[in-house]
C-alpha positions in Angstrom: 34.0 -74.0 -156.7 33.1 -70.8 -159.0 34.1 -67.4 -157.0 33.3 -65.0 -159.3 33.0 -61.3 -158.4 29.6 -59.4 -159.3 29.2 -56.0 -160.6 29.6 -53.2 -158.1 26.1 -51.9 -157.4 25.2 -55.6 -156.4 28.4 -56.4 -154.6 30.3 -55.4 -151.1 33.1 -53.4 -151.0 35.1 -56.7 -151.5 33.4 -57.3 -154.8 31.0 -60.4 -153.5 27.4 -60.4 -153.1 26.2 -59.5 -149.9 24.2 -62.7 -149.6 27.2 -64.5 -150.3 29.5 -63.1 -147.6 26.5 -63.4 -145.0 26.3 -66.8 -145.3 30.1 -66.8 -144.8 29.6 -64.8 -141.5 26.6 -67.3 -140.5 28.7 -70.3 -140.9 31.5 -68.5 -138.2 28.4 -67.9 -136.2 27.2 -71.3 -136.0 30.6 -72.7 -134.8 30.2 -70.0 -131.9 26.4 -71.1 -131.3 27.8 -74.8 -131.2 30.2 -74.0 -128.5 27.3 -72.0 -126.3 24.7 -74.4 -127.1 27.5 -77.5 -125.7 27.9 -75.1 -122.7 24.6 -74.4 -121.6 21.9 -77.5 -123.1 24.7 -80.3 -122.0 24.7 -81.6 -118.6 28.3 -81.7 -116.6 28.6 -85.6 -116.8 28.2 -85.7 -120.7 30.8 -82.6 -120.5 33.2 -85.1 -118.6 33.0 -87.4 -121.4 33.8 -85.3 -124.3 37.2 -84.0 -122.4 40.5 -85.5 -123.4 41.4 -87.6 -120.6 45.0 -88.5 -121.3 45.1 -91.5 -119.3 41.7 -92.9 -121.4 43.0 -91.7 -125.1 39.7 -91.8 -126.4 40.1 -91.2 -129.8 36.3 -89.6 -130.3 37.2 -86.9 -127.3 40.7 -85.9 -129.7 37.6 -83.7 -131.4 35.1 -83.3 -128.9 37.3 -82.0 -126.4 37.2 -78.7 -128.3 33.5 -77.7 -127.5 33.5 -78.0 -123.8 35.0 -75.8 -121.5 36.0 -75.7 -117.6 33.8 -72.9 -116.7 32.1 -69.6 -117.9 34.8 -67.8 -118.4 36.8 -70.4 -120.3 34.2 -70.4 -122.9 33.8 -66.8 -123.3 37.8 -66.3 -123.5 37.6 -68.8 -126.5 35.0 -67.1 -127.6 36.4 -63.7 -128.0 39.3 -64.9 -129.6 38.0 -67.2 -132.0 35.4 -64.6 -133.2 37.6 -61.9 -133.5 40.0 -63.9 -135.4 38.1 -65.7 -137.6 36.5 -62.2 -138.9 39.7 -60.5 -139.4 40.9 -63.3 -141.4 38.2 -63.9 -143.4 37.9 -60.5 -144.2 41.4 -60.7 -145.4 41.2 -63.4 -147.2 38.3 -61.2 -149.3 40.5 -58.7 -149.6 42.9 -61.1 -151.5 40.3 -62.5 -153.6 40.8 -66.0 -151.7 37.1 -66.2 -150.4 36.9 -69.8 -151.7 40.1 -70.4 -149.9 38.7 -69.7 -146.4 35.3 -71.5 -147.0 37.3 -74.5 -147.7 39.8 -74.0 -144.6 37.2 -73.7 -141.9 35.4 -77.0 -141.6 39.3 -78.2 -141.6 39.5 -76.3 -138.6 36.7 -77.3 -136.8 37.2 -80.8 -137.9 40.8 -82.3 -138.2 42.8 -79.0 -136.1 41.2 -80.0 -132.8 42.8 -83.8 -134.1 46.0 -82.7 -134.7 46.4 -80.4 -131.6 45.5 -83.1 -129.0 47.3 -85.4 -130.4 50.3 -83.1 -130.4 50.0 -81.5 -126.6 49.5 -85.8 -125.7 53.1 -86.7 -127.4 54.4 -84.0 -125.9 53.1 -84.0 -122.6 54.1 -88.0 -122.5 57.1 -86.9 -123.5 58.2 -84.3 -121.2 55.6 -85.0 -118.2 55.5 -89.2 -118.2 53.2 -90.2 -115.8 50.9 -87.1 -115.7 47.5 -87.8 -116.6 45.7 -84.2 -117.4 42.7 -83.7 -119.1 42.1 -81.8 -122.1 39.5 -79.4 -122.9 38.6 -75.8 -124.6 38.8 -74.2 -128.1 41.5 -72.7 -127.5 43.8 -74.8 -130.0 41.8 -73.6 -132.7 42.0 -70.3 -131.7 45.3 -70.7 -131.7 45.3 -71.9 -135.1 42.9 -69.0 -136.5 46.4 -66.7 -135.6 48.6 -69.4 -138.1 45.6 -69.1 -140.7 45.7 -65.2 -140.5 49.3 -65.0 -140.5 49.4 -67.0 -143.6 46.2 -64.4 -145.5 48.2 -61.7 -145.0 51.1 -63.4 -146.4 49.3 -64.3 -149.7 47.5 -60.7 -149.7 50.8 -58.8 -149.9 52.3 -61.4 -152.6 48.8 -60.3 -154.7 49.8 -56.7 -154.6 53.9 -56.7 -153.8 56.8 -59.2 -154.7 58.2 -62.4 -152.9 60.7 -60.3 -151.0 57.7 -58.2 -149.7 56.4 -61.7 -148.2 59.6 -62.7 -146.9 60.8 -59.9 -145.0 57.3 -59.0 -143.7 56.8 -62.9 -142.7 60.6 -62.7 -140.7 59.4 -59.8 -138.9 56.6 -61.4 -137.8 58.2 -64.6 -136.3 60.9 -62.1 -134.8 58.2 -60.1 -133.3 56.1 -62.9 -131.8 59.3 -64.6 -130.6 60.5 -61.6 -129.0 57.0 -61.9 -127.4 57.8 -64.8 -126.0 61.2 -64.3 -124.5 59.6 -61.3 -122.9 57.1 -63.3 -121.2 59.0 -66.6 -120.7 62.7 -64.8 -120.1 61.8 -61.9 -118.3 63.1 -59.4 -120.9 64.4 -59.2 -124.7 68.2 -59.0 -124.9 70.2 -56.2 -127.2 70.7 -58.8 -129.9 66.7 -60.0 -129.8 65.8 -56.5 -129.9 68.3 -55.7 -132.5 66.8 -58.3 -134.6 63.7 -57.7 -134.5 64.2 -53.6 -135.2 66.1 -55.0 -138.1 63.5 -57.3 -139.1 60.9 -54.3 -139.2 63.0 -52.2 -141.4 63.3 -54.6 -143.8 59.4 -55.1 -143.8 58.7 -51.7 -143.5 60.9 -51.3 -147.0 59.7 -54.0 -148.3 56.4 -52.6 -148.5 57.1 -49.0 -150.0 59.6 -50.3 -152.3 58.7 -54.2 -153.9 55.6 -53.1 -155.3 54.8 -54.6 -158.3 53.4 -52.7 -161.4 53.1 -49.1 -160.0 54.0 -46.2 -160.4 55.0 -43.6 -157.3 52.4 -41.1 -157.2 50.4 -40.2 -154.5 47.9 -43.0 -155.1 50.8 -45.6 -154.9 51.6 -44.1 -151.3 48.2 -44.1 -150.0 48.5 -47.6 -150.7 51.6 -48.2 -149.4 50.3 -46.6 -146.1 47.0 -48.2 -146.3 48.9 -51.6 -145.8 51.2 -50.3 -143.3 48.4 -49.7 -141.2 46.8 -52.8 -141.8 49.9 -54.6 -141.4 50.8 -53.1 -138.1 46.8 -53.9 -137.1 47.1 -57.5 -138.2 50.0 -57.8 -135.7 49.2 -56.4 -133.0 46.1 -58.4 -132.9 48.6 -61.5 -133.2 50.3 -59.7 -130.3 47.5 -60.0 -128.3 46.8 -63.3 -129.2 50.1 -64.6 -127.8 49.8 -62.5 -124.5 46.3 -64.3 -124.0 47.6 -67.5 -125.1 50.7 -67.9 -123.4 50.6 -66.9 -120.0 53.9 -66.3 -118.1 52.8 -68.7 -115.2 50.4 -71.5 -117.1 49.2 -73.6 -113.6 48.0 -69.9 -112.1 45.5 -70.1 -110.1 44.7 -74.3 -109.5 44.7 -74.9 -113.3 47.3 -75.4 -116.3 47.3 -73.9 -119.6 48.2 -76.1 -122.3 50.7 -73.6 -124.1 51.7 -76.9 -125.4 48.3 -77.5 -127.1 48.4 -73.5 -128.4 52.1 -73.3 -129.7 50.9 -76.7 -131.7 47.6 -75.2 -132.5 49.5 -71.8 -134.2 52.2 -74.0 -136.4 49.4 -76.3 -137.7 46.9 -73.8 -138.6 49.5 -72.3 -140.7 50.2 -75.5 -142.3 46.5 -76.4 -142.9 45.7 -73.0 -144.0 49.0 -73.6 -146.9 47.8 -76.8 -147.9 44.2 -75.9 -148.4 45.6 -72.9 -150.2 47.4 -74.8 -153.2 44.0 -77.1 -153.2 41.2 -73.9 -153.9 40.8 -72.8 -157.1 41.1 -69.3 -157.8 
C-alpha cells in the first residue's frame, strides 16, 4: 500500500493530497451514516434482532449489535464519541506519517472489535452474573476502542520524534491517569499514594519530553517543539479523560438501564491491541 507524500503546494499540512485525506474523512463518515441510516430506515422488530441477546448467542448479532441503539440519545452519545475520536486519531496518525496504518485499522474496528467485545462482556457477564440474560446493543465498544487506538498513535508519534523512554514514561502516565480516573469514580476519591503516583508519573513524562529528544539541538525551535507536544499531549488526554467519565459511569443501572462498563473496559484494551498488531502489519 504506497503512502507517499506529495510536494507541498499540492499537499495538506500533513504532506498528503487533499483528495486523499477526504476520502479518509468520507470513509469515518460513512460508518456514522450507517449507524443513522440503522436508526431511522429500520423498523424496531428488525432492531430486536440485531441486539445481542445473551440467552440466544446469536453469533451474527456479536457484530450487528453494534449499529442499533436503545433510543435517540443512545445513538447520538455514540455518535459524538466515535466521531470525535476517530478524527483526532486519524489526524494523529498523519502527523506520524502512519496514514496507511489507520486506513488498515478501521475496517478492523468496524468488523472484528464489535466480535471481540461481545464476546468478552458475554464471558464475563456469565462469569460474574450467571443466570442474567441481558441484551446487548450500541457502538459504544468501539468507541471505547477508538480511545485504545488513539492512545496507541500518540505512543508511536512521540517514538517518531523522541526516544523509547519518552514512550514509556508518557504511556505510565497515562494508565496512572486514567486509573486514578477510575478510583475517583468507582472509590469515591484517589488516595495520597494514587495521587503521588500519578504526580510522579507526570514528571517523568513531562521530562521525558523536554529531555529524550532525539537528534536536536536546544534552541528555541527545539522548545517550541517541545511545547507544541506538551500541549498536544495534555489535549490528547484530557479527551481520553473525558472519554472515561462518559464511559464509565459511577452508578451503570441509573435510571432503568445498565451500562456495560464491562463491554467498554474490553472495548479500550482490545482496540489497543488491534491497533498494535495492525501497526507491525502496514508498511511504512
Amino acid at each position: 500500500m504506497s503512502d507517499a507524500r506529495v510536494a507541498p503546494e499540492s499537499a495538506t499540512s500533513f504532506g498528503y493530497p487533499r483528495s486523499a485525506v477526504a476520502v479518509d474523512l468520507a470513509a469515518i463518515a460513512v460508518a456514522a451514516l450507517v449507524l443513522v441510516g440503522v436508526e431511522f430506515l429500520l423498523p424496531a422488530a428488525v432492531h430486536a434482532q440485531l441486539a445481542f441477546d445473551h440467552a440466544a448467542l446469536d453469533p451474527a448479532s456479536l457484530l450487528t449489535a453494534a449499529y442499533v441503539h436503545a433510543n435517540l440519545g443512545h445513538l447520538l452519545s455514540n455518535l459524538g464519541g466515535y466521531v470525535s475520536l476517530a478524527v483526532v486519531t486519524y489526524l494523529v496518525c498523519l502527523h506520524a506519517d502512519r496514514r496507511a496504518w489507520f486506513r488498515r485499522t478501521l475496517p478492523v474496528f468496524l468488523l472484528v472489535l464489535p466480535v471481540t467485545v461481545n464476546l468478552t462482556s458475554y464471558v464475563v457477564l456469565e462469569t460474574r452474573f450467571s443466570g442474567a440474560s441481558p441484551v446487548s446493543r450500541g457502538f459504544s465498544g468501539v468507541v471505547a476502542g477508538f480511545g485504545g487506538f488513539l492512545l496507541v498513535a500518540v505512543a508511536v508519534h512521540l517514538r517518531r520524534s523522541y526516544s523509547r523512554e519518552t514512550v514509556f514514561f508518557v504511556g505510565q502516565f497515562a494508565v496512572l491517569l486514567l486509573l486514578g480516573e477510575l478510583l475517583w469514580i468507582y472509590a469515591d476519591g484517589v488516595g495520597l499514594f494514587e495521587g503521588g503516583a500519578i504526580g510522579t508519573g507526570l514528571a517523568l513524562a513531562v521530562s521525558g519530553i523536554v529531555s529524550r529528544a532525539r537528534g536536536r539541538t536546544f534552541g528555541d525551535a527545539y522548545y517550541q517543539q517541545v511545547g507544541f507536544d506538551l500541549l498536544y499531549v495534555a489535549l490528547v488526554f484530557a479527551l481520553l479523560v473525558w472519554l472515561v467519565y462518559g464511559l464509565f459511569p459511577a452508578d451503570p443501572a441509573a435510571d432503568g438501564t445498565f451500562t456495560n462498563i464491562f463491554a467498554h473496559g474490553a472495548g479500550f484494551v482490545e482496540g489497543g491491541l488491534l491497533a498494535a498488531l495492525t501497526l507491525i502489519t502496514v508498511p511504512r
